[in-house]
DRENDOMI-267638 format. One record per residue (C-alpha): y, x, z; residue in one letter. Coordinates in pm, 1 decimal, decimal comma. Last residue first. Layout:
<atoms>
       py       px       pz resn
        Y        X        Z    A
...
</atoms>
This chain:
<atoms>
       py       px       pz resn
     -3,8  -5040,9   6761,0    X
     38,8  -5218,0   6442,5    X
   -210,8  -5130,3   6167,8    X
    -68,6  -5045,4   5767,2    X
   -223,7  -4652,6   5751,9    X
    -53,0  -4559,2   6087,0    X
    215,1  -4814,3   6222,0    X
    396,9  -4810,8   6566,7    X
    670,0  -5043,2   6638,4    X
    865,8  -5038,1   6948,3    X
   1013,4  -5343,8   7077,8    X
   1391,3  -5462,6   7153,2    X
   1527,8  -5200,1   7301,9    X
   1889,5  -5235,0   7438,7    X
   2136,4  -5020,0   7239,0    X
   2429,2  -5302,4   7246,1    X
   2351,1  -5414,2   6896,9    X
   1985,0  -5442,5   6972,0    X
   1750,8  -5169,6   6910,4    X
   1456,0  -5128,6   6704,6    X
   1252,3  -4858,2   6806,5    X
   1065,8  -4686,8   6547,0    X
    695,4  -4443,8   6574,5    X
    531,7  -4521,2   6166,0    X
    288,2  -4413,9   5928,1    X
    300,1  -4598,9   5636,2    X
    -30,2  -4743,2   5442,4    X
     57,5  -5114,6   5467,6    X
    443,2  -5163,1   5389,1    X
    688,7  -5170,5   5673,7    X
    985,8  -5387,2   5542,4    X
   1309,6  -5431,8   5771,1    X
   1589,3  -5657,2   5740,8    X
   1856,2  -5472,4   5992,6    X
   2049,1  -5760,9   6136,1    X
   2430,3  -5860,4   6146,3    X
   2571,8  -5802,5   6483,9    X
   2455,2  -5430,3   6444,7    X
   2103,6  -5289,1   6487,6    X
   2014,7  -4998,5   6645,1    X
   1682,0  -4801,0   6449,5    X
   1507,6  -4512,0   6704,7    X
   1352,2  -4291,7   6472,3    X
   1004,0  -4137,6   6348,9    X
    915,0  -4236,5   5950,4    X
    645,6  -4183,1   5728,3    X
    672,7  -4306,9   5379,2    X
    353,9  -4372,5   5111,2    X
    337,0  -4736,6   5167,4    X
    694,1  -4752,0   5154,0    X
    952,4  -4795,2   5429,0    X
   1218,6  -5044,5   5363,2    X
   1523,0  -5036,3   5583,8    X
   1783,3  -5332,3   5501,5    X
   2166,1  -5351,1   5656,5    X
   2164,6  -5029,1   5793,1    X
   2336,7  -5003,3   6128,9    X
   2258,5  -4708,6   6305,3    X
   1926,3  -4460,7   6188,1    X
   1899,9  -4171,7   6430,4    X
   1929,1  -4342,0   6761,6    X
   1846,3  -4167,2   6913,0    X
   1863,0  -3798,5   6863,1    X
   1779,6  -3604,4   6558,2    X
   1546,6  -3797,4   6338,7    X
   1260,0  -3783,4   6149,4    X
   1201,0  -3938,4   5772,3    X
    983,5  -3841,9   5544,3    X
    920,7  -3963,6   5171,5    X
    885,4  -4304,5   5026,0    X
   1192,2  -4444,2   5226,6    X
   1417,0  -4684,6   5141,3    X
   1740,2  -4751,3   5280,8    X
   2000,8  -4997,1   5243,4    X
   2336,2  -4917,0   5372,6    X
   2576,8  -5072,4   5652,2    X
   2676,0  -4678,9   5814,4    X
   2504,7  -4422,9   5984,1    X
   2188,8  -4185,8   5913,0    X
   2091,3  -3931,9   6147,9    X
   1895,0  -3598,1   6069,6    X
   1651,6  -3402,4   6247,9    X
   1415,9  -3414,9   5900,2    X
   1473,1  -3542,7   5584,2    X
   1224,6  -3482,5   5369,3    X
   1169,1  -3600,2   5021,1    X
    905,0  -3500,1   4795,6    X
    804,1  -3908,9   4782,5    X
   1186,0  -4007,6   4719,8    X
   1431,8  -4070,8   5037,5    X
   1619,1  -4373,5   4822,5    X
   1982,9  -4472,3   4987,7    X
   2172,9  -4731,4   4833,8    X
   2538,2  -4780,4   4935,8    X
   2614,5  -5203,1   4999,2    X
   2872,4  -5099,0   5226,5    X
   2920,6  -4729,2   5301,0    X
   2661,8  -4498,3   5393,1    X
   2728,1  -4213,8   5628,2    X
   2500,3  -3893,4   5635,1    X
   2468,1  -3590,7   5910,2    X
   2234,4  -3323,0   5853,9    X
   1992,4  -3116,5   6074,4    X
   1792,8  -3035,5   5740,0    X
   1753,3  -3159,3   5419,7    X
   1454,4  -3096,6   5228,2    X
   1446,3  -3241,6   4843,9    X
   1397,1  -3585,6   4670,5    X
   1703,7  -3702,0   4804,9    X
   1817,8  -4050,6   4584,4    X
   2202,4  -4205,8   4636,1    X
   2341,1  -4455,4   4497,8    X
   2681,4  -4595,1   4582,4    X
   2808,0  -4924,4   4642,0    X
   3083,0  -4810,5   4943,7    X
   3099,5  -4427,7   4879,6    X
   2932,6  -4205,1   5022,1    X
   2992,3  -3928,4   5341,6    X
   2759,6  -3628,4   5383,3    X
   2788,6  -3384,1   5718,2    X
   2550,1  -3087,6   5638,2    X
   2357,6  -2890,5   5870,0    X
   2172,8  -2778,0   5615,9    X
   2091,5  -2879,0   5257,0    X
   1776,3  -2759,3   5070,8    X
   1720,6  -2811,7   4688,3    X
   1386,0  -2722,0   4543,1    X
   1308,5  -3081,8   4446,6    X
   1592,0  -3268,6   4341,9    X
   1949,9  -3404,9   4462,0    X
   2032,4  -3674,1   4301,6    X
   2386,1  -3899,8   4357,7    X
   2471,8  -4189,1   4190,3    X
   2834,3  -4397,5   4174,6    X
   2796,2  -4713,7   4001,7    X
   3036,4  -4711,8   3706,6    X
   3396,1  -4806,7   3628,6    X
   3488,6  -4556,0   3896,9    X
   3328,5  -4256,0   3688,9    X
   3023,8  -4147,2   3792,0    X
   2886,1  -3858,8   4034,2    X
   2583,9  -3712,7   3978,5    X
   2248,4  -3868,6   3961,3    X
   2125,1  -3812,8   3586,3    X
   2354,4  -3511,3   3484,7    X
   2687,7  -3628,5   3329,1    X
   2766,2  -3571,1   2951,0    X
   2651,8  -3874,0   2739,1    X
   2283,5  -3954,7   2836,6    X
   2303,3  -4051,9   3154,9    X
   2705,8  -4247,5   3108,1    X
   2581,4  -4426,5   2832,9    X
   2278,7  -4581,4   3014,5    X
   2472,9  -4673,1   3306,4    X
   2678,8  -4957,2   3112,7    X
   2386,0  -5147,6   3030,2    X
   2088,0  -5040,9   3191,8    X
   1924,9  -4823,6   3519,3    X
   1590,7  -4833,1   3653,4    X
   1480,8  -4667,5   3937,1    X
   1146,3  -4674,2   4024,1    X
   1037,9  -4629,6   3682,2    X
    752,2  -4369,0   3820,9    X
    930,5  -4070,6   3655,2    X
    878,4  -3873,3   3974,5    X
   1283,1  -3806,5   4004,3    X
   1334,6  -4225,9   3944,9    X
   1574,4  -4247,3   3624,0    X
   1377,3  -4473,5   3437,2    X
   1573,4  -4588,2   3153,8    X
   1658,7  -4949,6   3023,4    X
   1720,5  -5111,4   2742,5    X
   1812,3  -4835,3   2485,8    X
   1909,5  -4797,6   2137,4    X
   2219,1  -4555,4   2085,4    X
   2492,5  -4639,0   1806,3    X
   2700,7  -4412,0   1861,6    X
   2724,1  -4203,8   2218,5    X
   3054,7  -4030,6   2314,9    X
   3008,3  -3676,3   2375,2    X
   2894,3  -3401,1   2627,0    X
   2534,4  -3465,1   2538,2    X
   2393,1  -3524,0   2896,3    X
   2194,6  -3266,0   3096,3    X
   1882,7  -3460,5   3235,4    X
   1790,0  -3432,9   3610,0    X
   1595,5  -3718,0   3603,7    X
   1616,0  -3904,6   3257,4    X
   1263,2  -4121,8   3203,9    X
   1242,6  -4260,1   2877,3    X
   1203,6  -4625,5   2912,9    X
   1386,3  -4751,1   2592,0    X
   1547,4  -4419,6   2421,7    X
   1618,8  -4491,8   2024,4    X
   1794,2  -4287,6   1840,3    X
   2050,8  -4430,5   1595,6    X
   2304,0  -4194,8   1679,3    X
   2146,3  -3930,7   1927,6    X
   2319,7  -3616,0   1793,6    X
   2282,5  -3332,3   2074,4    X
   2592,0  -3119,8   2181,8    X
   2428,8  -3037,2   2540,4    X
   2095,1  -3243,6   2532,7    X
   1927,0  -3044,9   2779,8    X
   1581,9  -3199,1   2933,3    X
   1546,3  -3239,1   3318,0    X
   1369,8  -3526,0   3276,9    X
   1305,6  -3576,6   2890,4    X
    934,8  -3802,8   2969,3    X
    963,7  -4022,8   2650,8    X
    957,4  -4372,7   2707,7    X
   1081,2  -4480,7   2372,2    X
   1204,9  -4131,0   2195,8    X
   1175,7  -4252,3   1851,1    X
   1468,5  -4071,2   1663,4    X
   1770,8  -4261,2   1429,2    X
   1954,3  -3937,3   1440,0    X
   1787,8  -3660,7   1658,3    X
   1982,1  -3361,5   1562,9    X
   1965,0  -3136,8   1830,2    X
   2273,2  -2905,7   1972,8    X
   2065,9  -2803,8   2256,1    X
   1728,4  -2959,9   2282,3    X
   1630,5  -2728,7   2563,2    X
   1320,8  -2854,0   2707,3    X
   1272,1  -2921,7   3091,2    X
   1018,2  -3172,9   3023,2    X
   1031,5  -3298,6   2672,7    X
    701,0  -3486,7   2716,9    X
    639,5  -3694,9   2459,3    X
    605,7  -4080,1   2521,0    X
    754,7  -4206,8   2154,2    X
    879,6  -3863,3   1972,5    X
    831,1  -4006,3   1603,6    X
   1121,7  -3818,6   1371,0    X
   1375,4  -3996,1   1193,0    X
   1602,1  -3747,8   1162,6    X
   1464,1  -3412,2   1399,8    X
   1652,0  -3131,3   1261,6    X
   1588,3  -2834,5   1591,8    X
   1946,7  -2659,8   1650,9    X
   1777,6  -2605,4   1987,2    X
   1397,4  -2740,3   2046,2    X
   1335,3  -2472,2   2287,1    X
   1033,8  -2548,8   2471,7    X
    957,6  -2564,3   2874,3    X
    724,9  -2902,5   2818,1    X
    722,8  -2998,9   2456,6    X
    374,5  -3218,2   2476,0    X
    359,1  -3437,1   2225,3    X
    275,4  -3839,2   2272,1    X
    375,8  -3924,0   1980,1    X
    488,4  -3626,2   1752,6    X
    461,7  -3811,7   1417,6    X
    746,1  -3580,7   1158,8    X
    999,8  -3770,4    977,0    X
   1198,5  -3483,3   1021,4    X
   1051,8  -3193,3   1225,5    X
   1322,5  -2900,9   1097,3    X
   1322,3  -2632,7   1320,3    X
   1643,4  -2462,8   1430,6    X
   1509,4  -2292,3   1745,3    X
   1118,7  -2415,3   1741,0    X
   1047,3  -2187,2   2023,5    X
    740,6  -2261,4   2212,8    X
    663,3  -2308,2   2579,7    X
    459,5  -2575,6   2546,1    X
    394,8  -2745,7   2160,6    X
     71,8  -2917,0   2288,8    X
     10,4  -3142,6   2025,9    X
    -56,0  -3535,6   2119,9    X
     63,0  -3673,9   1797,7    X
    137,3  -3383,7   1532,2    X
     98,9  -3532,9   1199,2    X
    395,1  -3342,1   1002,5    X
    634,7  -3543,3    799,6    X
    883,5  -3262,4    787,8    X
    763,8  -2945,7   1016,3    X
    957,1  -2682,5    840,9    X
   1020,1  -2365,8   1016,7    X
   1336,6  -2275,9   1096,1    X
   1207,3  -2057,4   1491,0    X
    860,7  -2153,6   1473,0    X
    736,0  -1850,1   1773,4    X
    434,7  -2017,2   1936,1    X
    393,0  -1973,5   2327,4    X
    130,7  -2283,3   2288,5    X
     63,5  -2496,8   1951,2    X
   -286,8  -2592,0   2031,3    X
   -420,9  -2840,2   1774,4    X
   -501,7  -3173,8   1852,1    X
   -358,1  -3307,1   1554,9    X
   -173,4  -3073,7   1340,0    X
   -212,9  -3217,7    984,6    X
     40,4  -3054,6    756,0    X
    309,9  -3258,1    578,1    X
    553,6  -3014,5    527,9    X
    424,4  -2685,1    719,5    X
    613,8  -2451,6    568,9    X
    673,8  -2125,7    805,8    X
   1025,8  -1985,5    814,8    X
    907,7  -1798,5   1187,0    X
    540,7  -1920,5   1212,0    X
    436,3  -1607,2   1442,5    X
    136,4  -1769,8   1661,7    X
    138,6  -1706,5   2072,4    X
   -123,5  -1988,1   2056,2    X
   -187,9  -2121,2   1761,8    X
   -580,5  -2295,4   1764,1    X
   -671,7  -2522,8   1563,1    X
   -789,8  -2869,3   1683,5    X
   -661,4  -3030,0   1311,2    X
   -511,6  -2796,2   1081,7    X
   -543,6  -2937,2    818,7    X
   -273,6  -2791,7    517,6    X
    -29,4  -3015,4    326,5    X
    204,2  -2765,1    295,2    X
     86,4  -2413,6    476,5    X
    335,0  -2218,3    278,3    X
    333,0  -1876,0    511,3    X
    716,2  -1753,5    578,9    X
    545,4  -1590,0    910,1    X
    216,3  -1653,9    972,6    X
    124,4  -1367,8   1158,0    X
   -169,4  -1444,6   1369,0    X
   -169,3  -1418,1   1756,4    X
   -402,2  -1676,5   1779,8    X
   -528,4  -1868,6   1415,6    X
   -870,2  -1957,2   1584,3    X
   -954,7  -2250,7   1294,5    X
  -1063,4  -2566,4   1433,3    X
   -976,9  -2746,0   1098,4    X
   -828,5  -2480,2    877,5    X
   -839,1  -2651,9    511,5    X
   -632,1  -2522,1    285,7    X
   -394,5  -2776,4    120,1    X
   -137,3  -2491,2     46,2    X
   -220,3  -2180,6    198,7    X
     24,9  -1945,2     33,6    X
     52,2  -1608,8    231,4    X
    379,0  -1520,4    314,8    X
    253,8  -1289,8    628,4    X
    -22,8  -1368,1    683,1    X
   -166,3  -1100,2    916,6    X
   -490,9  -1168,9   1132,3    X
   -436,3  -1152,8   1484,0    X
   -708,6  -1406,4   1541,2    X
   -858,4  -1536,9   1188,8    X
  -1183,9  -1661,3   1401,6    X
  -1280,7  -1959,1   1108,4    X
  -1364,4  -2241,0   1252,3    X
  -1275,8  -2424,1    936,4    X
  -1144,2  -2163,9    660,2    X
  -1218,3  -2329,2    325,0    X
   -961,2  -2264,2     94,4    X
   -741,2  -2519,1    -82,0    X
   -438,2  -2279,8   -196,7    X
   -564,8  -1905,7     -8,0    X
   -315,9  -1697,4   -254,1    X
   -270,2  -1374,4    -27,9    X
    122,3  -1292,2     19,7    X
    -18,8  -1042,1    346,5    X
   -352,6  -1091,6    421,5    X
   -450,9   -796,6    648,7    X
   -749,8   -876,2    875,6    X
   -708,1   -864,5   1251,1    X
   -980,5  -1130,8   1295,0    X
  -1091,3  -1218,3    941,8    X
  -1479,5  -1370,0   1056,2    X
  -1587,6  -1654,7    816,6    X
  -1665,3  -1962,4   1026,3    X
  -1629,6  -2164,0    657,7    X
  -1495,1  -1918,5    416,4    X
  -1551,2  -2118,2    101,5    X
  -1289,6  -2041,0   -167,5    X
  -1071,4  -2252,2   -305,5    X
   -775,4  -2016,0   -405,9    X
   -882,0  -1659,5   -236,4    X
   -672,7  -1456,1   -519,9    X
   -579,0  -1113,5   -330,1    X
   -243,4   -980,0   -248,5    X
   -341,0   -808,6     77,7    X
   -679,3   -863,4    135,9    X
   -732,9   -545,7    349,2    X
  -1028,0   -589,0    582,1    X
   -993,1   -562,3    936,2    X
  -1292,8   -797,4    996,8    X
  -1443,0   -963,6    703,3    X
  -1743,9  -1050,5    816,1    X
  -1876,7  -1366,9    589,6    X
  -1933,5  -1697,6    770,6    X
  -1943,9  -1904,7    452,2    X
  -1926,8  -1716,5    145,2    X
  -1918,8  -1922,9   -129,8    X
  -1689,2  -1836,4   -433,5    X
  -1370,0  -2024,2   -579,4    X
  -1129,1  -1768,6   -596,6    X
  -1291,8  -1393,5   -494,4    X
   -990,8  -1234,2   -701,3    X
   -941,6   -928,4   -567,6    X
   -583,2   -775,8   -484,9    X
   -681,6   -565,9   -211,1    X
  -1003,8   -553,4   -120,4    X
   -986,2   -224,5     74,4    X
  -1306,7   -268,5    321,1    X
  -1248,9   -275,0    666,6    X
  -1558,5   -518,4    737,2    X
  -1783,4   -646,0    486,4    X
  -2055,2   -687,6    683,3    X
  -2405,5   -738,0    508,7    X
  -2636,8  -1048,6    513,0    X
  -2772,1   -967,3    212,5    X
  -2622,0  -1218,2     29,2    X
  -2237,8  -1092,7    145,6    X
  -2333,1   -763,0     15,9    X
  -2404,0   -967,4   -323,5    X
  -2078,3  -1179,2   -332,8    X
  -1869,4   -840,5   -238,1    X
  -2006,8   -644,5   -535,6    X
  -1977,3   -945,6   -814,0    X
  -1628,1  -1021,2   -730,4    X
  -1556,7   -573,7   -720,6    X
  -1580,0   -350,2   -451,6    X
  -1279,4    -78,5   -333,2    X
   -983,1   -276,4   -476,8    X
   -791,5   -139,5   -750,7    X
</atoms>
């Protein structure tokens, strides 16, 4: 029997009193008003709360284990660390609700708003949430490992960090969701809305994605390691660094990706390349000789007193420091120094074209020999001597880069110096 009756608990609560720790267990308070009540630490376990009216009510660390809360009022509600453990909040209405740290494991939350609410470090292990209205809400460090997300509205959520191992998201709106650092493996997403979400670094391991909306989705260095993509669609999405399926790809919709490292669609790649990103090879390594060749190496990489040779039509992007190191371009080879790139005492040989956002200095003159076009970005800085063969260097110096090149002629003469600091010759 709980410790106050209905009646009891409605009239404390009208005199303004707390109604903290008190053993309510089992009570039926469905349908009453008590907006903003103190309930702290309270036991509730098993109690009827269907419809009530617990607007800003205070239940931080309160015990709710199996309650019955169908279409209850709990917006703003502080319900930190409370325990809900198979509670049934069916249509309830949690809008801005502080659900941190709460136990909401095997909870039936169908249909429930939980618009702006906040779930970080939640437990929603074999939590329903079919349906459920989670814009704006704060999904951080969650735990939904099979919890059902079907036909949620999520657009925009932060889902960071959390583990949705074996979640089902089906026909679920995640537009523009943020599932940076997540585990999404074994996740059942058929059908579901990822348009511009940011998959960053997320492990979507052995993913269903079937017939998906992942149009210009951020997945760069994303896992897709025994992933289903037939049917998905990928138009834009940016692929740096991404860990292919491992499989032949059925039925995959995608005009183009951006496989720059900064995700600025600097580097587009289509037709044939697509298949070969997303199906088993890491965006930049080494193709098949049906396909255009493409080396990355990313941020956090540093190579030393290396001697690098590439292949004649090659690509090849450095977005990390190398150091005292040797490269030779073949024919037609493209060479991209990206804006985190740094490539310092180095010399660079062969009839390439080269691009450089980054840094470039060299290691003895002259450090850049016989590249057939050397573009230097608005953003790139670059000190070398550049000797021309019989066929000229084109060269591009966009305003903003710093600059200190000689341009020699074939025999090593100097031609005339160029100096360039925010886009004026000197």
């Amino acid at each position: 029997m709980p410790e106050l009756n209905r009646e009891q608990v409605i009239q404390k609560f009208r005199r303004g009193e707390k109604l903290e720790r008190l053993d309510l267990r089992g009570i039926d308070l469905s349908k009453t008003t008590i907006p903003g009540a103190v309930l702290g630490r309270a036991d509730l376990d098993g109690a009827n709360l269907e419809n009530i009216n617990l607007q800003k009510g205070t239940l931080k660390n309160t015990s709710l284990r199996e309650t019955r809360l169908v279409g209850a009022d709990l917006r703003e509600a502080n319900l930190q660390g409370a325990d809900l453990e198979r509670a049934n909040l069916e249509h309830a209405v949690l809008i801005g609700a502080n659900l941190s740290r709460a136990n909401l494991e095997g909870a039936n939350l169908t249909g429930a708003n939980l618009a702006g609410a906040k779930l970080k470090y939640t437990q929603l292990a074999s939590a329903i949430l079919a349906g459920a209205d989670l814009r704006d809400a704060l999904v951080t460090h969650a735990d939904l490992p099979e919890a059902n997300l079907t036909n949620v509205k999520a657009a925009g959520v932060d889902f960071s960090s959390s583990n949705l191992r074996a979640a089902v998201l089906s026909d679920g709106d995640f537009t523009r969701a943020v599932f940076t650092d997540a585990s999404l493996t074994e996740a059942k997403a058929v059908g579901a809305k990822l348009g511009a979400a940011t998959l960053h670094k997320t492990d979507l391991t052995k993913a269903n994605l079937t017939n998906a909306e992942l149009s210009q989705a951020d997945m760069r260095r994303a896992r897709l390691t025994g992933a289903t993509l037939t049917g998905a669609c990928l138009t834009g999405a940016k692929v740096a660094g991404l860990v292919g399926t491992g499989a032949p790809l059925v039925d995959v919709q995608a005009a183009f990706l951006d496989a720059s490292p900064e995700g600025d669609d600097a580097a587009r790649v289509s037709d044939g390349e697509v298949a070969f990103l997303l199906s088993g090879f890491r965006a930049g390594e080494i193709r098949p000789s049906t396909a255009k060749q493409r080396r990355y190496f990313g941020q956090g990489d540093v190579l030393r007193d290396a001697r690098l040779e590439f292949d004649e039509g090659a690509r090849v992007e450095i977005d990390s420091l190398f150091e005292n190191c040797s490269i030779r371009l073949g024919k037609g080879t493209e060479l991209v120094v990206g804006r985190s790139g740094i490539l310092s005492h180095c010399e660079i040989a062969g009839g390439g074209d080269i691009t450089v956002h980054g840094q470039f200095f060299e290691r003895q003159s002259p450090g850049i020999l016989g590249a057939r076009i050397l573009r230097v970005t608005s953003r790139g800085s670059m000190v070398a001597s550049v000797e021309q063969t019989d066929a000229p260097t084109q060269f591009s110096f966009e305003r903003g880069c710093r600059l200190r090149v000689k341009i020699l002629k074939p025999n090593g003469a100097e031609a005339r110096k160029v100096g360039r600091e925010g886009g004026i010759d000197r």
